[in-house]
N, C-alpha and C positions, 0 to 999 in steps of 0.2 A: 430406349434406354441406352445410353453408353456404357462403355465398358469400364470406364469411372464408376459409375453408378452401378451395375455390375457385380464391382468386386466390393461393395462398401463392408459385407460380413471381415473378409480378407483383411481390410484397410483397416477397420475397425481393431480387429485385434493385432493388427501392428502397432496402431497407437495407442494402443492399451499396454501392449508390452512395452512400449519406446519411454512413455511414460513411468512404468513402473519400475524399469533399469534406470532412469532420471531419478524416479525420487530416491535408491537405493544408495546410488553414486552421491547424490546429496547428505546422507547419512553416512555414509564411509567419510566423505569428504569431511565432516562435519566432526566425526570423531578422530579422525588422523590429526587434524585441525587443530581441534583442543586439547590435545598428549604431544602434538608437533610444539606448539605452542610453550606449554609445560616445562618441554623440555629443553626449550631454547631458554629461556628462562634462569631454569636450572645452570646449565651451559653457561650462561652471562652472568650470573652471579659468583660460582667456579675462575673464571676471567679475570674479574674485577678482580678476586682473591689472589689470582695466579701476578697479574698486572703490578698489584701494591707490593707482592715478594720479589718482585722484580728491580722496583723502584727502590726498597729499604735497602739492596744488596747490591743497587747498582750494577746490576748483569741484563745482558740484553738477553741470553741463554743460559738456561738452567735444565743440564741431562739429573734425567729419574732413570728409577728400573724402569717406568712406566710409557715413558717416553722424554722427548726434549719440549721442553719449554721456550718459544721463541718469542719476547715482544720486540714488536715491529710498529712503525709509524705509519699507517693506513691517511693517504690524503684523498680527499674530496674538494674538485676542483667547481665552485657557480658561479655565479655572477647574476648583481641585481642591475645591470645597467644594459641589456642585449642592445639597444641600437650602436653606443660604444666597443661592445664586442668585436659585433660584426665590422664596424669600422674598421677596428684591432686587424682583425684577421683579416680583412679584404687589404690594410696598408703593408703587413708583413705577406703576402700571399701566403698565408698559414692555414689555409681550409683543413688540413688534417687535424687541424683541431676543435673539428666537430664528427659526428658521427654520421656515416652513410647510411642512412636510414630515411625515407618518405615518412610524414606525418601521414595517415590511409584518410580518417577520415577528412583530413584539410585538401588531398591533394584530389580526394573525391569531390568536393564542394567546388575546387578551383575551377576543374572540367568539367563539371553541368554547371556551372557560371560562364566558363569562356572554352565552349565546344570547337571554339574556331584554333586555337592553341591548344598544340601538343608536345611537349618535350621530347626533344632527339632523344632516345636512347631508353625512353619509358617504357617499359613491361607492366603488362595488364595482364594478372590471373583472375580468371571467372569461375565459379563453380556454381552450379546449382547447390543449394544445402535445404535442409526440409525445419521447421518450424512447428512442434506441436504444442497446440494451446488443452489445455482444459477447456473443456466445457463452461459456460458460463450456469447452464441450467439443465436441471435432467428433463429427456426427453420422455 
């Protein structure tokens, strides 16, 4: 017998426990969730209220006792045409106008597609992490 096998009493009630703080945290999550939710809600209807007394009075600020009131023009920049884009950015050499970020699982797919290519400058973090399934059936 290994000492895998061994400890299975031990293992056992780890993943009895690991599971049972899983399904907890699912329920906490689950009720933050839908009061978080709520109250965003809440919040963006207050907004809209706060936005239109904005608009009729023509103030970009409005102080309360409560606080100030600031509307501001939030932009969100996309585009539906990305090989254009990238043309864009590769003719102006404007690359800061993307985000430094790897896509994980594409740049995962690239490297077990082409093991022979590695990118200068690529950092690889590895960690072991552990995976508990339920049972499919009782023993």
């Amino acid at each position: 017998m290994s000492d895998v096998e061994g400890s299975t009493p031990t293992i056992d009630k780890l993943a009895a426990a690991y599971l049972k703080i899983r399904d907890r945290r699912s329920e906490v999550y689950r009720a933050y969730k839908s009061e978080d939710t709520e109250l965003e809600e809440q919040m963006n209807l207050l907004a809209r209220e706060m936005l239109d007394i904005c608009k009729e009075t023509n103030a970009e600020t409005i102080r309360t006792k409560a606080g100030t009131v600031i509307r501001s023009i939030k932009a969100r920049y996309t585009t539906a045409d990305w090989d254009s884009m990238y043309r864009f950015i590769k003719e102006h050499d404007a690359f800061g106008l993307l985000e430094q970020r790897l896509h994980q699982s594409h740049m995962k797919q690239f490297l077990e597609e082409n093991p022979e290519l590695l990118p200068v400058g690529l950092n690889v973090d590895r960690e072991y992490t552990v995976v508990v399934r339920r049972p499919t059936s009782k023993d």
